[in-house]
ROSE-4610 file (N, C-alpha, C; in Angstrom, 1 decimal, always signed):
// ROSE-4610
residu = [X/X/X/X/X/X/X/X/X/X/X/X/X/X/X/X/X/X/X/X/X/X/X/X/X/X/X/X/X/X/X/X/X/X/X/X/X/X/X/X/X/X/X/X/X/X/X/X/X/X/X/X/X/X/X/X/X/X/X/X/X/X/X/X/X/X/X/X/X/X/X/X/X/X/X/X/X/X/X/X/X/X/X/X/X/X/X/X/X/X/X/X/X/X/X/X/X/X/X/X/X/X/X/X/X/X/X/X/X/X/X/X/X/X/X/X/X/X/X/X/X/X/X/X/X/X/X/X/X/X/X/X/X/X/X/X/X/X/X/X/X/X/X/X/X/X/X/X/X/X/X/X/X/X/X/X/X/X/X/X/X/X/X/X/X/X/X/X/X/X/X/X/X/X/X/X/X/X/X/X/X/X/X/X/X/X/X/X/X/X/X/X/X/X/X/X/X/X/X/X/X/X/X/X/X/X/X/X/X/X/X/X/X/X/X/X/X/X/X/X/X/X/X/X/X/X/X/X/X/X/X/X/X/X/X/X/X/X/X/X/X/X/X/X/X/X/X/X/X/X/X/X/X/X/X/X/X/X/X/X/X/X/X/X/X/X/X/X/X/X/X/X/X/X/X/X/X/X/X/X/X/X/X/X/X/X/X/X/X/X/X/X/X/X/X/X/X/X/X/X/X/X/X/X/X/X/X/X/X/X/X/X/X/X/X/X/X/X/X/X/X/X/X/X/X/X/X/X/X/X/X/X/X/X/X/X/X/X/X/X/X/X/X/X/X/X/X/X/X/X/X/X/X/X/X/X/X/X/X/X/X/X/X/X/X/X/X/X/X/X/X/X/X/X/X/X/X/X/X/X/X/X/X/X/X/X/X/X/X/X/X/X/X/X/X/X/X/X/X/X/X/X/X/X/X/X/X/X/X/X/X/X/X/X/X/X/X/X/X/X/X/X/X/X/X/X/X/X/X/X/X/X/X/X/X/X/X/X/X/X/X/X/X/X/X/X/X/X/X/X/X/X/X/X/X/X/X/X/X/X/X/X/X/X/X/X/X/X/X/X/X/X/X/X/X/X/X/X/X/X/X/X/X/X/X/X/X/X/X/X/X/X/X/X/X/X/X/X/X/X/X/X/X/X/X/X/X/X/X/X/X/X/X/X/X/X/X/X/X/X/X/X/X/X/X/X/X/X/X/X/X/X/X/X/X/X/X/X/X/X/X/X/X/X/X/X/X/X/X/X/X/X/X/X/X/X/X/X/X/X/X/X/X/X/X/X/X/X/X/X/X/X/X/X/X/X/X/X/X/X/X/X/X/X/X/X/X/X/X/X/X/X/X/X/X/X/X/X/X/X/X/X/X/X/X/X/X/X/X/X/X/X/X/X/X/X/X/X/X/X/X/X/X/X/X/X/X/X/X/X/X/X/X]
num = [1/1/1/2/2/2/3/3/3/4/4/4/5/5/5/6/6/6/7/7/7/8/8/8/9/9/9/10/10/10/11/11/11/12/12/12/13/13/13/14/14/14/15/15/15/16/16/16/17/17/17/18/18/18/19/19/19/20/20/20/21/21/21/22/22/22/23/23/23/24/24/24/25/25/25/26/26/26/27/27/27/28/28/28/29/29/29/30/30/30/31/31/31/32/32/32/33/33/33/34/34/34/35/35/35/36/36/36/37/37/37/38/38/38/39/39/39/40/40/40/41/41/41/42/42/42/43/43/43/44/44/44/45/45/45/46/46/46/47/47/47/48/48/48/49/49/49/50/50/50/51/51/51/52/52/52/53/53/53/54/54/54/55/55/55/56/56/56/57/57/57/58/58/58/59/59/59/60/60/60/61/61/61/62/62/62/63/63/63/64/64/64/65/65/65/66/66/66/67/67/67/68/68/68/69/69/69/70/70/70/71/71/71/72/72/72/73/73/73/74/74/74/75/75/75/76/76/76/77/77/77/78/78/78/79/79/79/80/80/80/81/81/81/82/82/82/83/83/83/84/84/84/85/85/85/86/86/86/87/87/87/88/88/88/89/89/89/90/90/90/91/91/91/92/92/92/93/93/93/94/94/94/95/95/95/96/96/96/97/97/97/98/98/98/99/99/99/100/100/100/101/101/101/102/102/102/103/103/103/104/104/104/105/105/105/106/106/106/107/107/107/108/108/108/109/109/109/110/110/110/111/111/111/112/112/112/113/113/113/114/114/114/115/115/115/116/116/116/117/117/117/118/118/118/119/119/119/120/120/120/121/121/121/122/122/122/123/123/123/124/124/124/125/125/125/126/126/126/127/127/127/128/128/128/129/129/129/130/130/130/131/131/131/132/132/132/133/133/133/134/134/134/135/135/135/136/136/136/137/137/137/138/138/138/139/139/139/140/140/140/141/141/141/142/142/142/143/143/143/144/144/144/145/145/145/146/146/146/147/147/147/148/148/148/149/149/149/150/150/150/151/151/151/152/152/152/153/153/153/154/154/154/155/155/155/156/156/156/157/157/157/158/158/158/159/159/159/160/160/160/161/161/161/162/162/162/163/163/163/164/164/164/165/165/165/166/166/166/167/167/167/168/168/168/169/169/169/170/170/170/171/171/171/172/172/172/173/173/173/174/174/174/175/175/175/176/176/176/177/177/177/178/178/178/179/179/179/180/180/180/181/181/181/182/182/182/183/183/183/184/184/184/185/185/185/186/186/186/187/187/187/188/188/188/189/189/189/190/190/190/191/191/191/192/192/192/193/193/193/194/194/194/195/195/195/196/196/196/197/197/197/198/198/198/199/199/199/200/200/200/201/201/201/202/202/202/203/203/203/204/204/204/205/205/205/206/206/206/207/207/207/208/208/208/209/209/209/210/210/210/211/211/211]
x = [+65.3/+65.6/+67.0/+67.9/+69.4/+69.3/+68.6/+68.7/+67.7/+67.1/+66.7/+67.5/+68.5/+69.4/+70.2/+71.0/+71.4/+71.1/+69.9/+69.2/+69.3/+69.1/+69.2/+70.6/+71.3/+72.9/+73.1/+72.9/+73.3/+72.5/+71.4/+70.9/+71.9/+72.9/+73.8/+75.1/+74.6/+75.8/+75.1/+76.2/+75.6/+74.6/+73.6/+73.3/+73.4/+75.1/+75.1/+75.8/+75.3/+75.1/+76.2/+77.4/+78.3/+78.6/+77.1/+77.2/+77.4/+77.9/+78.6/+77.1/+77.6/+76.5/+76.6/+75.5/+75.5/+75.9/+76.6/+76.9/+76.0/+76.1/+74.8/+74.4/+73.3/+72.6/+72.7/+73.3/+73.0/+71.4/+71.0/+69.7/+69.6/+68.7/+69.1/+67.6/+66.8/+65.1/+64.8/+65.9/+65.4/+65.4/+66.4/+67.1/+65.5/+64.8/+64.1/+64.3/+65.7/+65.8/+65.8/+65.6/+65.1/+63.6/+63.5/+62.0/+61.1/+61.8/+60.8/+60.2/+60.5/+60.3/+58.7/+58.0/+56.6/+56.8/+57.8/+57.5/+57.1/+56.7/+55.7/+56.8/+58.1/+58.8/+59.8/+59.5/+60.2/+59.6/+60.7/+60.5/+60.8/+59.9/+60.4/+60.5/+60.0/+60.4/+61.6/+62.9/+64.3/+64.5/+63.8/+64.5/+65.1/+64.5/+65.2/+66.6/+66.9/+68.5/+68.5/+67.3/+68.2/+68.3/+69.5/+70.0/+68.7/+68.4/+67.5/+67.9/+66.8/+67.4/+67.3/+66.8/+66.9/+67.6/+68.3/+69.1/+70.7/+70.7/+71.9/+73.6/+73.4/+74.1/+74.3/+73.1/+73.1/+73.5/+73.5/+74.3/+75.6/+76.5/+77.6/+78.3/+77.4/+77.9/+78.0/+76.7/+77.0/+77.8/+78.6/+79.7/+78.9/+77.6/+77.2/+76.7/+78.0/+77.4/+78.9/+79.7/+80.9/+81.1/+82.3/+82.3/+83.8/+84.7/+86.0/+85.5/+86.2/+85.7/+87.3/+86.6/+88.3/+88.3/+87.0/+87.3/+86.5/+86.7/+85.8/+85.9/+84.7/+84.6/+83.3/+83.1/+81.6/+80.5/+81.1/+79.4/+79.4/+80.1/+80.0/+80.9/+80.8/+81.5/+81.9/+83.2/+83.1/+83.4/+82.6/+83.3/+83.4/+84.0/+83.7/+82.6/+82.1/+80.8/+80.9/+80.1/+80.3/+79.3/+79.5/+78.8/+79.6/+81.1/+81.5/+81.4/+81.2/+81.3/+82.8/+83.9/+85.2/+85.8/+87.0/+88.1/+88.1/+87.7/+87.6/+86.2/+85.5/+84.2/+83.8/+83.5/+83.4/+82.0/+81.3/+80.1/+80.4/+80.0/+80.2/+78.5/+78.7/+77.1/+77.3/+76.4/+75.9/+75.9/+76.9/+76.3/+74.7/+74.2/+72.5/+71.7/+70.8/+69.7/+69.0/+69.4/+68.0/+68.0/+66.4/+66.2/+66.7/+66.7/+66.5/+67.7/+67.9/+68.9/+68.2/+67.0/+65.5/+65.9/+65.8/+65.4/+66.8/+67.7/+69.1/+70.0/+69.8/+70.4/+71.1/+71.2/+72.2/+73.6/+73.8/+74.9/+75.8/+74.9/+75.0/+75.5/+75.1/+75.6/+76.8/+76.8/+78.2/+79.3/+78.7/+79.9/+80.8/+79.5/+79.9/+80.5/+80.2/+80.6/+82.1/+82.4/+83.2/+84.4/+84.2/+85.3/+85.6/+85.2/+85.0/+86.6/+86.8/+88.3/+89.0/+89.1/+90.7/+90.5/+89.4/+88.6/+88.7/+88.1/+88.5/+89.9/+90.6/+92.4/+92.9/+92.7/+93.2/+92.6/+92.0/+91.1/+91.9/+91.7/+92.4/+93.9/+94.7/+96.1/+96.6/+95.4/+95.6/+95.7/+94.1/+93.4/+94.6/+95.2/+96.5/+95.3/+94.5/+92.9/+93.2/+92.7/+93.2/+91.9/+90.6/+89.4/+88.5/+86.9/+86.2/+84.9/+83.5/+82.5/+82.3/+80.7/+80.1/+78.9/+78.3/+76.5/+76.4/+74.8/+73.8/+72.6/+71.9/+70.9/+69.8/+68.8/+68.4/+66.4/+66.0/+64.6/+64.6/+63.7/+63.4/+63.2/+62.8/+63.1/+65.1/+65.3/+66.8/+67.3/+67.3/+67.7/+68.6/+67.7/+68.0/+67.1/+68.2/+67.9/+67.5/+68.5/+69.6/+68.4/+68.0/+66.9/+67.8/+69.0/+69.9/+71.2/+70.3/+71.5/+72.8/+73.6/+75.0/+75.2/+76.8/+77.2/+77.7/+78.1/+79.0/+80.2/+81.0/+82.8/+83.3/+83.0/+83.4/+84.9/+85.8/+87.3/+87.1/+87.6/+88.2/+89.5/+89.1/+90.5/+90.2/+91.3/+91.2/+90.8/+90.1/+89.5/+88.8/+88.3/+87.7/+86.6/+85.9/+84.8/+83.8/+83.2/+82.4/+81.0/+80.9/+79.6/+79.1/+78.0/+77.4/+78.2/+78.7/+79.2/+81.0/+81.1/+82.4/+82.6/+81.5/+81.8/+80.8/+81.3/+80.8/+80.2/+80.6/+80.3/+79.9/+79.0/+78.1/+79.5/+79.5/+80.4/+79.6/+80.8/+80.0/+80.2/+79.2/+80.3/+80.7/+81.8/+82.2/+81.4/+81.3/+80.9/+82.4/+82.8/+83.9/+83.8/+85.2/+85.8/+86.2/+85.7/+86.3/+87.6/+88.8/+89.7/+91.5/+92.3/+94.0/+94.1/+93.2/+93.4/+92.2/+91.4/+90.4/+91.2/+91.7/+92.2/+93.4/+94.0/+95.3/+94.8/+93.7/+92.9/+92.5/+92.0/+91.4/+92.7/+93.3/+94.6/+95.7/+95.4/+96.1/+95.6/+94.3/+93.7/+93.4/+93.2/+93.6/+94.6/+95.8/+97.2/+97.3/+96.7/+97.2/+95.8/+94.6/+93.9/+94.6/+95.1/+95.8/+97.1/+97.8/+98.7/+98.5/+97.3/+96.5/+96.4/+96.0/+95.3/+96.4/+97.0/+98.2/+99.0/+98.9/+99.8/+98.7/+97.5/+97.0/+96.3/+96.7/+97.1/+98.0/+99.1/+100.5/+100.2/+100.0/+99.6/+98.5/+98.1/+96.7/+97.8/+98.5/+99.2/+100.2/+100.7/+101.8/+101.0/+100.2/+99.2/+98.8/+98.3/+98.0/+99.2/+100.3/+101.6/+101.9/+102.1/+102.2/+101.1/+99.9/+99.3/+99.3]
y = [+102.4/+102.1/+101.6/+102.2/+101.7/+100.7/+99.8/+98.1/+97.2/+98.0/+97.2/+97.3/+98.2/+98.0/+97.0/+97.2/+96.0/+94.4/+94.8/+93.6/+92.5/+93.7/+93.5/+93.2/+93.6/+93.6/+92.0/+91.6/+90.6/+89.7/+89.9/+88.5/+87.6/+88.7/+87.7/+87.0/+87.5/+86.9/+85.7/+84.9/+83.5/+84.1/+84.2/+84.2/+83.4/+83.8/+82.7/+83.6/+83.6/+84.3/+83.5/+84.2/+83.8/+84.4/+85.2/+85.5/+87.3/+87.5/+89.0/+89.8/+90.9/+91.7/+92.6/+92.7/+94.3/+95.2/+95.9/+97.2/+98.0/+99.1/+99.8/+100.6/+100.8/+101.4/+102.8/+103.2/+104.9/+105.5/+106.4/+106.5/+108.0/+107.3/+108.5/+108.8/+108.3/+109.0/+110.2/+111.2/+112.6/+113.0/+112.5/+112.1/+112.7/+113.3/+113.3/+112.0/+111.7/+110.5/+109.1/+109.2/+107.6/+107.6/+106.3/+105.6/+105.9/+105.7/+105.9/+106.9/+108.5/+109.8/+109.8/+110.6/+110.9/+112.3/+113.1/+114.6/+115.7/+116.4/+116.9/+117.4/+117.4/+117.9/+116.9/+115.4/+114.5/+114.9/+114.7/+114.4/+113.4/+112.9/+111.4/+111.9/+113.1/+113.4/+114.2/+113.9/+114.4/+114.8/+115.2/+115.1/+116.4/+117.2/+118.7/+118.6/+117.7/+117.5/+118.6/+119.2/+120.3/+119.8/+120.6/+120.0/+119.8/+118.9/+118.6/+119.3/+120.1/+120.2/+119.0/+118.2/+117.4/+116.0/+115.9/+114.9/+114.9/+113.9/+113.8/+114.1/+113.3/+113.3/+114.8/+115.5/+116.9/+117.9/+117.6/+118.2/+118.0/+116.9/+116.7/+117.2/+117.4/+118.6/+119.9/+120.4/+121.3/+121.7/+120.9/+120.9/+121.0/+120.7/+121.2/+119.7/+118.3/+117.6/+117.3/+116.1/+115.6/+114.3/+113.7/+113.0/+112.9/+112.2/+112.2/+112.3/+113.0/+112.8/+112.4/+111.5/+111.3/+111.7/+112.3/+112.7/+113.2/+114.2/+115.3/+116.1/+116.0/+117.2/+118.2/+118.3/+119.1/+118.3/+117.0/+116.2/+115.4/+114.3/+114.4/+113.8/+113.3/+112.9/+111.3/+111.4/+110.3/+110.5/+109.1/+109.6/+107.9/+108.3/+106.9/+106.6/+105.1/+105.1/+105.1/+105.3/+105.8/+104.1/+103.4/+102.2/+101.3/+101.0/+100.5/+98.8/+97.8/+96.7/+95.9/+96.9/+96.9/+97.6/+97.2/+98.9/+99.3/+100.9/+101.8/+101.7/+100.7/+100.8/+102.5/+102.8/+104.2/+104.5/+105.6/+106.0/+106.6/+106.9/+108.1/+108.6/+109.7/+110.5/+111.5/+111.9/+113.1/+114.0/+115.5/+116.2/+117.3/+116.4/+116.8/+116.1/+116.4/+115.5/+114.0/+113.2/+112.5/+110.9/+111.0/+110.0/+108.3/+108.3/+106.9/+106.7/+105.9/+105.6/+105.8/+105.7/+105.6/+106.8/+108.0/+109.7/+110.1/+109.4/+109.9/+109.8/+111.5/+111.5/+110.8/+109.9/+109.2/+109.5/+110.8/+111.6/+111.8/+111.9/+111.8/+110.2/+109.2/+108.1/+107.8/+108.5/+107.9/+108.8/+109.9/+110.7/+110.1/+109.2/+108.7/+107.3/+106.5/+105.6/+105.5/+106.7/+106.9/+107.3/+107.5/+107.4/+106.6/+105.2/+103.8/+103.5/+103.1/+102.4/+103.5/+105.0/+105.5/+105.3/+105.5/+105.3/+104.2/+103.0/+101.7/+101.4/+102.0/+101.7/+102.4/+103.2/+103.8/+103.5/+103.2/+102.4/+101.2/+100.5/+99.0/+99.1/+99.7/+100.3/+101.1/+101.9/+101.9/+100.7/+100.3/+99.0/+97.9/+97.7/+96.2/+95.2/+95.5/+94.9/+94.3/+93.4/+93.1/+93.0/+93.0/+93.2/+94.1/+94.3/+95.0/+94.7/+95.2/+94.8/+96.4/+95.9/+97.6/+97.3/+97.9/+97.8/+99.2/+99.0/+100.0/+99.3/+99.8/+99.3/+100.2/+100.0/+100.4/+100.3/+101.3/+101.0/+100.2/+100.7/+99.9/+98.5/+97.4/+96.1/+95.9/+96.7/+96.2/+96.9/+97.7/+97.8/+99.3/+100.1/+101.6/+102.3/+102.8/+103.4/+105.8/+105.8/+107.3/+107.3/+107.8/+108.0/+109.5/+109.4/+109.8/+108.5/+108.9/+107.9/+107.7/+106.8/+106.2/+105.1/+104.9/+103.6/+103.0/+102.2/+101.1/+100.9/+101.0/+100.2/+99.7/+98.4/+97.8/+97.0/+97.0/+96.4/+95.4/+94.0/+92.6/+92.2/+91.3/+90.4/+89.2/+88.2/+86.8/+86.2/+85.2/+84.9/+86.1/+87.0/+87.9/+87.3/+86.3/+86.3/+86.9/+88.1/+88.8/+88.5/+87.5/+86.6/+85.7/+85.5/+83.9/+82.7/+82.8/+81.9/+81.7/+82.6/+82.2/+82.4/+82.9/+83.1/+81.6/+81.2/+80.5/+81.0/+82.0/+83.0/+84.5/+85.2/+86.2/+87.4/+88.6/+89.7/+90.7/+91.0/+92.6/+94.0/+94.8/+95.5/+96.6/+97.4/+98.4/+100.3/+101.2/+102.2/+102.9/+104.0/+104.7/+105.6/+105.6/+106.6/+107.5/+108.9/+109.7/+110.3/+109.3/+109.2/+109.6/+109.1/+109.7/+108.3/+107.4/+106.2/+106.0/+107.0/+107.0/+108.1/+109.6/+110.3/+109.9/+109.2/+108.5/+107.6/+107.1/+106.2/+107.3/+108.2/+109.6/+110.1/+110.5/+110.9/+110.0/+109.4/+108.2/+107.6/+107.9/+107.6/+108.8/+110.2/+111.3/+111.5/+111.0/+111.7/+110.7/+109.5/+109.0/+108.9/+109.4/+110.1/+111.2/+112.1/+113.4/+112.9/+111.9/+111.6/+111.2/+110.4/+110.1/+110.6/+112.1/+112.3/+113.6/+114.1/+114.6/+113.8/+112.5/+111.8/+111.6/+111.8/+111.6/+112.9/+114.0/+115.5/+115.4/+114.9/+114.8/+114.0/+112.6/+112.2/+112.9/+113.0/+113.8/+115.2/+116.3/+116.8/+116.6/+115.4/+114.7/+114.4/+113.7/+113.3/+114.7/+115.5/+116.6/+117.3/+117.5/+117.7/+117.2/+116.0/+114.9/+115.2/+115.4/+115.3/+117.0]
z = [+113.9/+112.5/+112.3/+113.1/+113.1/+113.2/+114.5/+114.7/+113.1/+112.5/+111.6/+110.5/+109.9/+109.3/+109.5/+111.3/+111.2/+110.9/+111.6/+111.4/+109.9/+109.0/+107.5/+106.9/+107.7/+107.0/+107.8/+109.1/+109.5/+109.1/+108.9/+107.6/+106.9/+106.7/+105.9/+106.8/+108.1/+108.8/+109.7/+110.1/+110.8/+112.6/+112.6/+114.1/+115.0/+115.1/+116.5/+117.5/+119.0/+120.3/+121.1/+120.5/+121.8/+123.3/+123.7/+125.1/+124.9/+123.9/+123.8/+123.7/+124.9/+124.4/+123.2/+122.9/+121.4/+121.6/+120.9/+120.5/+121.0/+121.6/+121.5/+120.2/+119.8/+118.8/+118.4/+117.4/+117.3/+116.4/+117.4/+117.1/+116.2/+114.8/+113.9/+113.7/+114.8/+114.5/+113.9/+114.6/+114.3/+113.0/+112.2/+110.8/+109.5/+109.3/+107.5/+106.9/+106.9/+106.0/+106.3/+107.8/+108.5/+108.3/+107.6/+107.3/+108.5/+109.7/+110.7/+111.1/+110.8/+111.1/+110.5/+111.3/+110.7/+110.5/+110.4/+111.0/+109.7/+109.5/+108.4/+107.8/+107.7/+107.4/+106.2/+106.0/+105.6/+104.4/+103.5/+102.2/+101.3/+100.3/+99.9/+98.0/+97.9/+95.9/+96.3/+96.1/+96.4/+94.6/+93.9/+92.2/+92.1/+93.3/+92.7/+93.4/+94.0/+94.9/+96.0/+96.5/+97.6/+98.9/+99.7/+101.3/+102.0/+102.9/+103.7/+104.9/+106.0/+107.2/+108.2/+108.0/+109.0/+108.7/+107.8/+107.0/+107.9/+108.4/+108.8/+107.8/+107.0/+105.8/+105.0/+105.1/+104.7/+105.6/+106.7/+107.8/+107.8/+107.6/+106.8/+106.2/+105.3/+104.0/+104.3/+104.4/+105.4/+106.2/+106.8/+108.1/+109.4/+109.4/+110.8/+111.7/+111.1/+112.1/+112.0/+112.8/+112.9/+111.8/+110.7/+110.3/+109.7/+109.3/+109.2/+107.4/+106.8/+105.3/+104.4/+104.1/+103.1/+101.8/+101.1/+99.9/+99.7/+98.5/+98.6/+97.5/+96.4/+94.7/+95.0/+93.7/+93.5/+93.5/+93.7/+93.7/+93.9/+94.9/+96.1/+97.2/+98.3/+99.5/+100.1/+100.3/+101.4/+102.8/+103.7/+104.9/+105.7/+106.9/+107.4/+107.9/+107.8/+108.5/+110.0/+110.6/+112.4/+112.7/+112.3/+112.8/+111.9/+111.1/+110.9/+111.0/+109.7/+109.9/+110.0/+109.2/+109.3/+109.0/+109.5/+109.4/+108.6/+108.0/+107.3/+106.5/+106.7/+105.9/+106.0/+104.5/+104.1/+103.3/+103.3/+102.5/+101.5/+100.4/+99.3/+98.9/+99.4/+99.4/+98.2/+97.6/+96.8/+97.4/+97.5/+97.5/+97.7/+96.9/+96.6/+97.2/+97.6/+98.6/+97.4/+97.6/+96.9/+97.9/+97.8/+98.9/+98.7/+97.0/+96.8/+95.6/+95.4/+93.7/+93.1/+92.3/+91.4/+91.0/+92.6/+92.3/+91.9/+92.3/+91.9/+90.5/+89.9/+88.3/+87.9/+87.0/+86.1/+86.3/+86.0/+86.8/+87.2/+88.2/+89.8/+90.2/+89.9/+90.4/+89.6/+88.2/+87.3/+88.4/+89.2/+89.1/+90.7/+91.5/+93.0/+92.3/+91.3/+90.9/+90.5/+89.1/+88.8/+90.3/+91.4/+92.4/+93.0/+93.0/+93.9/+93.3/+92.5/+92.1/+93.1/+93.1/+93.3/+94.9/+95.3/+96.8/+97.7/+96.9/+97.2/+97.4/+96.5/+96.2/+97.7/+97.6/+99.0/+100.1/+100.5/+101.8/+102.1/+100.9/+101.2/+101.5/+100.9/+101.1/+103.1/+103.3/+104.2/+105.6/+105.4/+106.1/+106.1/+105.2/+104.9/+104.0/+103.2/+102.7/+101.5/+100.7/+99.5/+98.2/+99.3/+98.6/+99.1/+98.4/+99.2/+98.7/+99.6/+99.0/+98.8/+97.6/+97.6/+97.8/+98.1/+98.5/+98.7/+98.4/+98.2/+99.1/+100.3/+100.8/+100.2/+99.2/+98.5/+98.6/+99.4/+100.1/+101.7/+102.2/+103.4/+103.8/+102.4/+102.5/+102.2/+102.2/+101.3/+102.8/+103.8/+104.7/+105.0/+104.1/+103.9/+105.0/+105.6/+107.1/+107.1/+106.6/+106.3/+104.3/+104.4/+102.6/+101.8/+102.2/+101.6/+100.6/+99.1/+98.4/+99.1/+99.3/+99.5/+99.5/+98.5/+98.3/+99.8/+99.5/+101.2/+100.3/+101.0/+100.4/+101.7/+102.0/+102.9/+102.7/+103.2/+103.2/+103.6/+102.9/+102.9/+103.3/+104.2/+104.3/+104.6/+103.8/+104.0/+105.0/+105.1/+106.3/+107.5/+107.4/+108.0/+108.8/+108.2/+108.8/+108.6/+107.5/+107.5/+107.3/+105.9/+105.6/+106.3/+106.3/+106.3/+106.0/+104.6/+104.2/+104.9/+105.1/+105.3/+107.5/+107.9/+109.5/+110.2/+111.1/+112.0/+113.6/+113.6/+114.8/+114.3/+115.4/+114.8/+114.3/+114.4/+114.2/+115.1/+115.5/+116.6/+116.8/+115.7/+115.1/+116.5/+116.2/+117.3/+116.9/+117.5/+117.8/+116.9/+115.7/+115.2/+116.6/+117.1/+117.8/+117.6/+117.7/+117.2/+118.0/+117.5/+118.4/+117.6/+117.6/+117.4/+116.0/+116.3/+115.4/+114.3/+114.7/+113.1/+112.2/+113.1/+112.9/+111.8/+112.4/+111.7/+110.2/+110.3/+109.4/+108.2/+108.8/+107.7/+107.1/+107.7/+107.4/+106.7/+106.2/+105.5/+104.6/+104.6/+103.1/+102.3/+103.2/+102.4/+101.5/+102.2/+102.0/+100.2/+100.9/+99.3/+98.4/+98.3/+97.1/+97.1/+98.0/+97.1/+96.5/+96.5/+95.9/+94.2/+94.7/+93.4/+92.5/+93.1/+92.6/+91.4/+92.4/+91.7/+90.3/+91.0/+89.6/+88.5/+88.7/+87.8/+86.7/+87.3/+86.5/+86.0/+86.3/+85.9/+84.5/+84.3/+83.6/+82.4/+82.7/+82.0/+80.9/+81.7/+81.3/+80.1/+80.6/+79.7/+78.6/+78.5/+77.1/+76.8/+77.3/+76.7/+75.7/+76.1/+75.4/+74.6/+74.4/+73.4/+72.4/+72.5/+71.3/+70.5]
């Protein structure tokens, strides 16, 4: 199921084979929330939001699987993607199980939505980025792997190469290492959403006085 995501994401990129082998594939079969699972255990009506055991993403939350997280409320998460298309591409998940955007409370998406500006702002700041995409792979034609809602905030740079339109050679993406330099990556987009996030109590405070 991983390779057919990619598959779907590189649609939009040029397929041209300059000899490089592939990345290898991370295999999320065992996953509830990969389309491909038959196991009597998968759920597809997520409206009551509860943790899935077999949900990668819900293991996350839980803490019982590994993921560098850069941000973090009561409802819900970011982290890095571990199959990154560029440096720092990041997820923001729901706390709550839901399989699809459709099943996912109004809410709930204002409240992952409402974090993209201070999220995006620090990503890019870290990265040296000056743009970003967002995507939502949304169903199994759209290239939704993981049936755990989450946005994509992918980081831009001029001339990158990233699209179709703008690469003439394929992109290959790399395997996140959980290494001293994602570490340093996590750590550096934390430090400045908590900065953020501080001056923005500060602020808040100040107007509260004032009136």
């Amino acid at each position: 199921m991983e390779a057919r995501r990619l598959a779907i994401l590189y649609s939009h990129l040029c397929p041209i084979n300059l000899g490089r082998s592939p990345a290898p594939l991370l295999n999320l079969s065992s996953s509830s929330c990969d389309s491909g699972s038959k196991s009597k255990h998968l759920i597809y009506d997520s409206q009551k939001g509860s943790l899935q055991d077999d949900c990668v993403f819900c293991r996350i939350i839980r803490g019982e699987a590994p993921a560098f997280k850069l941000y973090e409320d009561d409802s819900c998460l970011c982290i890095l993607d571990t199959r990154p298309l560029s440096n720092g591409h990041s997820l923001i998940i729901p706390k709550s199980h839901y399989s699809s955007l459709e099943a996912t409370p109004p809410s709930v998406i204002a409240a992952m939505c409402s974090k993209v500006p201070i999220i995006s702002n620090a990503i890019m700041k870290s990265t040296g980025s000056d743009s970003f995409n967002l995507l939502v792979n949304n169903g199994v034609a759209a290239g939704q792997v993981i049936f755990h809602t989450h946005i994509h905030i992918i980081p831009r740079k001029a001339r990158d190469c990233l699209w179709a339109s703008e690469v003439m050679q394929s992109l290959e993406r790399r395997t996140l290492k959980f290494d001293e330099e994602a570490s340093r990556l996590a750590k550096s987009i934390q430090e400045i959403l908590h900065s953020t996030k501080e001056n923005d109590s500060k602020v808040q405070e100040s107007n509260l006085t004032e009136n």
